[in-house]
C-alpha positions as CSV (number, residue, x, y, z in Angstrom):
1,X,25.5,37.6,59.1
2,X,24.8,39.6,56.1
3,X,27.5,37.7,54.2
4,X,25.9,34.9,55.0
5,X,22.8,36.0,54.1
6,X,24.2,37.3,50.3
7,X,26.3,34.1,49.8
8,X,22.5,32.2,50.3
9,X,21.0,34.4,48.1
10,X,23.9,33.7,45.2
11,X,23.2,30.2,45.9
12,X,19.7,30.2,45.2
13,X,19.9,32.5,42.2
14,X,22.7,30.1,40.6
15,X,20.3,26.8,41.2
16,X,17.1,29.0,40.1
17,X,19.0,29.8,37.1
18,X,20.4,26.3,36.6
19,X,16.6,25.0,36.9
20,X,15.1,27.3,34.2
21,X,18.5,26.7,32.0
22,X,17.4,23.0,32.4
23,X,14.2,23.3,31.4
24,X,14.8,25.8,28.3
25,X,17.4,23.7,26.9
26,X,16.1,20.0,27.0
27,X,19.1,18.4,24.9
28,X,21.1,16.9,27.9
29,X,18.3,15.8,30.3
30,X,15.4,14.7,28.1
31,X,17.6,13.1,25.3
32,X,19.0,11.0,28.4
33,X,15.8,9.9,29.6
34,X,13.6,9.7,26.0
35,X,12.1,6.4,25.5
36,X,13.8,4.1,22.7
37,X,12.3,2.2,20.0
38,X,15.0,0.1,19.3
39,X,15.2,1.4,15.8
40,X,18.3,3.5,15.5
41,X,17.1,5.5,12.7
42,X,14.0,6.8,14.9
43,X,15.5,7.3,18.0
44,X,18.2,9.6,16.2
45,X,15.2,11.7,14.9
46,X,13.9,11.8,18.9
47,X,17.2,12.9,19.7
48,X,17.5,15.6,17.3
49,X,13.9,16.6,18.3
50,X,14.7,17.1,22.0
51,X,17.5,19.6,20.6
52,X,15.2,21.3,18.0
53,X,12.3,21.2,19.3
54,X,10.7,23.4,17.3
55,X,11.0,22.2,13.7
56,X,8.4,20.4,12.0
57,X,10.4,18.5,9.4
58,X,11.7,16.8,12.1
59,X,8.5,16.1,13.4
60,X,7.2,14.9,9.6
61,X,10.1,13.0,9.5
62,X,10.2,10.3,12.3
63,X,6.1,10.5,11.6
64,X,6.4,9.0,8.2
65,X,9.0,6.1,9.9
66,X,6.8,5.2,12.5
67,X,3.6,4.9,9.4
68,X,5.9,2.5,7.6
69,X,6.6,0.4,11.1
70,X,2.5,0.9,11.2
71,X,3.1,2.8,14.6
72,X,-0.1,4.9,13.4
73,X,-0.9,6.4,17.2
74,X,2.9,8.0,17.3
75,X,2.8,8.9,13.2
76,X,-0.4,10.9,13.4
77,X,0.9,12.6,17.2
78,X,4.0,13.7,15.4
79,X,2.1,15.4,12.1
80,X,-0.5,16.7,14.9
81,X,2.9,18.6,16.1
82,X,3.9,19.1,12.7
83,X,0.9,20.7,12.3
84,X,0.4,23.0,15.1
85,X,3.9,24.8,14.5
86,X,3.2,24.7,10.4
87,X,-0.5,24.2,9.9
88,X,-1.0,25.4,6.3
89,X,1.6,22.2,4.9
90,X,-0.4,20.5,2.5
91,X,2.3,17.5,2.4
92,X,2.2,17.3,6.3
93,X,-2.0,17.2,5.6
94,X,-1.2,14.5,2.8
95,X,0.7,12.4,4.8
96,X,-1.6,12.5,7.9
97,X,-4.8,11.7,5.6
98,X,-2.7,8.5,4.5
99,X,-1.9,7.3,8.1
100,X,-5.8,7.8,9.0
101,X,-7.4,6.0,6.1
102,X,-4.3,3.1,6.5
103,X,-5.5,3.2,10.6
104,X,-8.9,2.5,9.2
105,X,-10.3,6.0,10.5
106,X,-12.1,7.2,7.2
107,X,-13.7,10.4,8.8
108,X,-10.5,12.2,10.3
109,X,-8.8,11.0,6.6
110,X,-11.3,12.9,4.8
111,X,-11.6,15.7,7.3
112,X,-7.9,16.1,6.5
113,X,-8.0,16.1,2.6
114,X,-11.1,18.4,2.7
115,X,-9.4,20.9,5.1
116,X,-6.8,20.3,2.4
117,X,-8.7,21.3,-0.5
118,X,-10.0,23.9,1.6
119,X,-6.7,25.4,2.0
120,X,-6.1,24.8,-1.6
121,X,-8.6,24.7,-3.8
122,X,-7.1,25.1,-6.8
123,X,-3.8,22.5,-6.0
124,X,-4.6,19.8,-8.7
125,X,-2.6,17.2,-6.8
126,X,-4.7,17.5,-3.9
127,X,-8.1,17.4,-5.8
128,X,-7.1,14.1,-7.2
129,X,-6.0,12.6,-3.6
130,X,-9.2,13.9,-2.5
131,X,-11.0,12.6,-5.6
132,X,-9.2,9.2,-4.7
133,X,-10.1,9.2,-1.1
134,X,-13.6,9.5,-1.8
135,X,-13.6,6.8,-4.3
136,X,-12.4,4.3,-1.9
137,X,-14.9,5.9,0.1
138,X,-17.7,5.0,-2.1
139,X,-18.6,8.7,-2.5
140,X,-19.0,7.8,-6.4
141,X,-20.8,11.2,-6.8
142,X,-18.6,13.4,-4.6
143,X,-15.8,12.0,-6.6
144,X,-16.8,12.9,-10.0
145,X,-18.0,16.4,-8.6
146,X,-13.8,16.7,-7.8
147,X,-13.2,15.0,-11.0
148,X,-14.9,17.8,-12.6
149,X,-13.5,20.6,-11.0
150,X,-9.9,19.2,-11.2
151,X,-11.1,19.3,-15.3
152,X,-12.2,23.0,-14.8
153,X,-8.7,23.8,-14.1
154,X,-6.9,21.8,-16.4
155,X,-8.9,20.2,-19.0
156,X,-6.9,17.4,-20.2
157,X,-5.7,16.3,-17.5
158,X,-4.6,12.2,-17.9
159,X,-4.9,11.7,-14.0
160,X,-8.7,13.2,-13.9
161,X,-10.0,10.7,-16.5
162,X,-8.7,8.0,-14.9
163,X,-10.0,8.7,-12.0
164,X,-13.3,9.1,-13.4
165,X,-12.7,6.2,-15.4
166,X,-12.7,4.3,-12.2
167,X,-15.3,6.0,-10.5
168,X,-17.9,4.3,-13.4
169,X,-15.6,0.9,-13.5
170,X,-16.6,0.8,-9.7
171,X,-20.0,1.9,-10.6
172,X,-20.5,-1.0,-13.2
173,X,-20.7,1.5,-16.0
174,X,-17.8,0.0,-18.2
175,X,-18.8,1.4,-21.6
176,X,-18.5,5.1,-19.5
177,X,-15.2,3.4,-18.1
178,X,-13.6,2.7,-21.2
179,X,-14.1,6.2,-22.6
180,X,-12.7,8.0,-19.6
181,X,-9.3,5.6,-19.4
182,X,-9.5,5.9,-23.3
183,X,-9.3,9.5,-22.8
184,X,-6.7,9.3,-20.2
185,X,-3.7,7.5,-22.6
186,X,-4.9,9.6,-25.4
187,X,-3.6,12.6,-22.9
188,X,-1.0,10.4,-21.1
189,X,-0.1,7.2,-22.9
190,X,2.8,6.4,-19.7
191,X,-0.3,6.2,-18.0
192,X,0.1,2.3,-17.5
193,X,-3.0,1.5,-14.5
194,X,-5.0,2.8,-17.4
195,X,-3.9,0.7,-19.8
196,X,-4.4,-2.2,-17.5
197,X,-7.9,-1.2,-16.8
198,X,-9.0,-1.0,-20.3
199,X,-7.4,-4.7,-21.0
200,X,-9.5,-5.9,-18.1
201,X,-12.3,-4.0,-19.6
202,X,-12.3,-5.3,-23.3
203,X,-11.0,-8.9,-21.6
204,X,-14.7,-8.6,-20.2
205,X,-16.2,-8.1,-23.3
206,X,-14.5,-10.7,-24.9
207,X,-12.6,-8.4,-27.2
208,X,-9.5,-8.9,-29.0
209,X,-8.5,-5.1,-28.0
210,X,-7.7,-6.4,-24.6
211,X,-4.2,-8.4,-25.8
212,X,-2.9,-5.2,-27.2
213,X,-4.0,-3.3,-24.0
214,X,-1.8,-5.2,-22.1
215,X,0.9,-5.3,-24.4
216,X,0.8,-1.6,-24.1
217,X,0.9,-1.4,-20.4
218,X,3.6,-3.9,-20.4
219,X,5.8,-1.7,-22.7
220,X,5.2,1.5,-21.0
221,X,6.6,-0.1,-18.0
222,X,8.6,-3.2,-19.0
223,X,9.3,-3.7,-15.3
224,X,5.7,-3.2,-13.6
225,X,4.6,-6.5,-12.0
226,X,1.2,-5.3,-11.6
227,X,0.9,-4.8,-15.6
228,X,3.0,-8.2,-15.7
229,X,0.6,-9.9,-13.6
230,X,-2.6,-8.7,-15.1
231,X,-0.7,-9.5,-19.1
232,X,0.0,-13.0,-17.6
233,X,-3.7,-13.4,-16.3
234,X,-5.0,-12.9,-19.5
235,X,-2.7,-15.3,-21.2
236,X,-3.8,-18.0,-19.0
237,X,-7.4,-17.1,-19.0
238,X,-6.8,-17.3,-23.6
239,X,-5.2,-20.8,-23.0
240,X,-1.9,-19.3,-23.5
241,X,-0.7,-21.1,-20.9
242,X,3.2,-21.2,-22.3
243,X,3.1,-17.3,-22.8
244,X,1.3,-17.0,-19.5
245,X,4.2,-19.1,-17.7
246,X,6.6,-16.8,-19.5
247,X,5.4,-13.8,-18.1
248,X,5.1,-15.3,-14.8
249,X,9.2,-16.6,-15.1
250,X,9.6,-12.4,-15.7
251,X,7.7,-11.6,-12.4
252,X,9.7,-13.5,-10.7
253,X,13.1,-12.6,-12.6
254,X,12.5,-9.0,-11.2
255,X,10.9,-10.2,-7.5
256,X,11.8,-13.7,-7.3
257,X,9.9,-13.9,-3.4
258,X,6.5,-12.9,-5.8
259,X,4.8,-15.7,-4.1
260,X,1.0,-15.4,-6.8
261,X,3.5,-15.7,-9.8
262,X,4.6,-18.8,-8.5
263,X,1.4,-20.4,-7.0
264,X,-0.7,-19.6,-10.7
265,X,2.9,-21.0,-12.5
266,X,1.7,-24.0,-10.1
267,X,-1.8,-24.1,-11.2
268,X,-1.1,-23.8,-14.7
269,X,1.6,-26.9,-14.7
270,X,-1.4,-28.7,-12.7
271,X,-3.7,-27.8,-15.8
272,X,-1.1,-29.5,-18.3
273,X,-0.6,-32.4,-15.8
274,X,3.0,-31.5,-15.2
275,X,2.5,-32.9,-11.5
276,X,6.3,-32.2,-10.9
277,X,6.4,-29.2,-11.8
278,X,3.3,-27.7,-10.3
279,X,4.5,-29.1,-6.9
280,X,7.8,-27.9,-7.2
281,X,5.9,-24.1,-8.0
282,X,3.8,-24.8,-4.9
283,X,6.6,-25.7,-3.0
284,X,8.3,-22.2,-3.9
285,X,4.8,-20.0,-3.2
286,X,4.5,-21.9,0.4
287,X,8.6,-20.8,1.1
288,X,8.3,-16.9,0.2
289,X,4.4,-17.0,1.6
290,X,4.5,-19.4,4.5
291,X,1.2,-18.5,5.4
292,X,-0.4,-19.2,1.6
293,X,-3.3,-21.2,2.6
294,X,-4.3,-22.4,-1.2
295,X,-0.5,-23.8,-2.4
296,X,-0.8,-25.8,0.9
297,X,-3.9,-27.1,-0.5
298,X,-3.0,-27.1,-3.9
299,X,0.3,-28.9,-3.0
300,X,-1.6,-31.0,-0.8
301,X,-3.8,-32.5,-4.2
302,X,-0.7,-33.4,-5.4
303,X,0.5,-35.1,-2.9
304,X,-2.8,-37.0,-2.8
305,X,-2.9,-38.0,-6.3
306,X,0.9,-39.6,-6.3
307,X,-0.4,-41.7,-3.7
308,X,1.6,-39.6,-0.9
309,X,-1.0,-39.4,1.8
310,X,0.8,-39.0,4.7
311,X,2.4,-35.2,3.4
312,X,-0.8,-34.7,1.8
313,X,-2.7,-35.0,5.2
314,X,0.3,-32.3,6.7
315,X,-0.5,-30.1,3.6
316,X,-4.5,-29.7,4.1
317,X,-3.8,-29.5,8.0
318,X,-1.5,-26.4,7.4
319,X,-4.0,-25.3,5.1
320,X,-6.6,-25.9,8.0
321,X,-3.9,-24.3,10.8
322,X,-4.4,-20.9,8.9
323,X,-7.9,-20.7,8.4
324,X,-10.3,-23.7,9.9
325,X,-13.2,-23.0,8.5
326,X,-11.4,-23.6,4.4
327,X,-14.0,-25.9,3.5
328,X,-12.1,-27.9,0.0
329,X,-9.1,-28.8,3.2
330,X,-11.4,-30.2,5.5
331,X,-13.3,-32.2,2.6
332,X,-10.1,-33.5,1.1
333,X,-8.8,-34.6,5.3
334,X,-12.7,-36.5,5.5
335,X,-11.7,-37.9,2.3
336,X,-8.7,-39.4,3.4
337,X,-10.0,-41.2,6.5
C-alpha cells in the first residue's frame, strides 16, 4: 500500500514537473500551434519569438514586416512588446511613431516622438523627426520652436533649415523659404529636396534661377526620380517640351513601370499633335497603373478624335468605373450619344 501510495506520488511529481517544463519552455507547443501568415519570412520571426521570448529585436523585427505588409494593429503590438522589455530604444520609439502617423493616429505618433525627445533631448535626429511630425501636423509654430533648438545644438545644421524652409513654404512665406533652403545647400549642397524646393520656388516667381536649381538637384542625384520629375515639369511648363520628353525617357530608363512619366510623355505628344504617340504613352500609363483614371480619359480623346468611338466610349467608362462622379468622362459619354 505504501508503495503504491510513493509510486502515485512519483507520478504526479513527474507530470507536475512536465506541466511547468511545458509552460516555461514554449518552443515545442506554442511554435506548433502559432497562427501563420502565410509569409514565410514572418512566421520564421514568430517561431524564433516562441523560442526567445524575451528579446526585443525580434519583436522590432517582424513589427517593421508586418508595417510594410500595412498590418499596423500586429506592427505597433510587437514594438508595444518591444517596448516594455527595452523602453528607452529611441529606434523602437521611431519606428512605432511611423506606424501611428501611417495608421492615421496622429496623437499616439506624436505622443511617441515627444516621449522621444523627452528621453533625448539633445538627439538631433530625433528633433528633426519630431520637427517633421509636427510639420505634417500643421504645428507650423511648434515646429520652428524644434527647428530652433535643433540650431542651438548645432548651428549649421543643413537638415534644420530645410526643415524650416518648409515650415514657411507651407506657411506661404516663400521669400523666408528661399532663405532657409538657400541656407540649407550652402551647409549641405547633397541636399537635393532642397534644391528641388528652391527650383519650384524661383519657377514661381518666374525666375530664371529655377533651371539651374534643378539642374543642380539633378546632378547631385543623377538617379532621383523625384528631382527628375520635378526638372522635367519645368521643362514642359518653359515649352521645352523635347527636353521635357527627354527627362521623362530617363524616368522611365531607371523605373520603366513610372506610370506619371508616361501619362505627361502622353500629354505632351497630345500638345504637338503626335496623336500616335500620345496614345501609345497612354496606353503604357493605363498597363503599369491600371487604375489611372485620367490616361483612360486622356486615351479616350484620342480615340474620339480618330473617329474610334466605340473604344473611346470603353475608355471614358473605365474612367467612370473608377471614380463616377469624373465629371470631363461623363461629358465626353453625353457627347457621344
Amino acid at each position: 500500500m505504501y508503495r503504491f501510495f510513493l509510486l502515485t506520488i512519483i507520478a504526479f511529481s513527474l507530470f507536475f514537473t512536465a506541466c511547468q517544463n511545458s509552460s516555461n519552455n514554449p518552443s515545442s507547443e506554442q511554435a506548433a500551434n502559432l497562427p501563420t501568415t502565410g509569409n514565410p519570412a514572418i512566421d520564421g520571426l514568430s517561431v524564433a519569438i516562441s523560442q526567445t521570448p524575451n528579446d526585443p529585436t525580434l519583436y522590432v523585427k517582424r513589427a517593421d514586416m508586418f508595417y510594410q505588409n500595412e498590418g499596423y494593429d500586429e506592427a505597433i503590438a510587437d514594438l508595444q512588446k518591444a517596448l516594455s522589455i527595452d523602453s528607452t530604444n529611441v529606434d523602437y520609439l521611431h519606428l512605432l511613431a511611423d506606424v501611428y502617423l501611417d495608421y492615421y493616429k496622429s496623437y499616439e505618433a506624436m505622443s511617441t516622438m515627444l516621449k522621444a525627445a523627452t528621453l533625448y533631448p539633445q538627439r538631433i535626429p530625433t528633433l528633426l523627426k519630431l520637427a517633421e511630425f509636427q510639420l505634417i501636423l500643421k504645428q507650423y509654430d511648434r515646429s520652428i520652436n524644434t527647428v530652433n533648438e535643433i540650431l542651438k545644438l548645432e548651428q549649421l545644421n543643413a537638415e534644420a533649415y530645410f526643415m524650416l524652409g518648409m515650415n514657411f513654404k507651407e506657411q506661404g512665406n516663400n521669400d523666408k523659404a528661399i532663405g532657409a533652403f538657400q541656407t540649407a545647400v550652402e551647409n549641405n549642397p547633397d541636399l537635393v529636396d532642397a534644391w528641388i524646393n528652391l527650383g519650384q520656388l524661383h519657377a514661381a516667381k518666374g525666375s530664371n534661377l529655377a533651371k539651374v536649381y534643378f539642374e543642380n538637384a539633378v546632378s547631385v542625384a543623377p538617379q532621383n526620380i523625384t528631382a527628375l520629375h520635378a526638372q522635367a515639369e519645368f521643362l514642359h511648363f518653359s515649352n521645352e517640351r523635347q527636353a521635357a520628353i527627354e527627362t521623362y525617357k530617363k524616368i522611365n530608363s531607371i523605373d520603366p513601370d513610372y506610370s506619371e512619366s508616361l501619362f505627361n510623355t502622353g500629354i505632351i505628344y497630345l500638345e504637338m499633335d503626335s496623336l500616335a504617340k500620345a496614345k501609345t504613352h497612354f496606353n503604357m500609363a493605363v498597363e503599369t497603373s491600371p487604375t489611372y483614371i485620367i490616361a483612360y480619359y486622356y486615351r479616350g480623346l484620342i480615340e474620339e478624335m480618330q473617329g474610334n468611338i466605340i473604344a473611346a466610349k470603353a475608355d471614358y467608362q473605365n474612367a467612370l468605373n473608377f471614380n463616377p462622379e469624373f465629371v470631363r468622362a461623363k461629358e465626353a459619354l453625353e457627347r457621344l450619344k
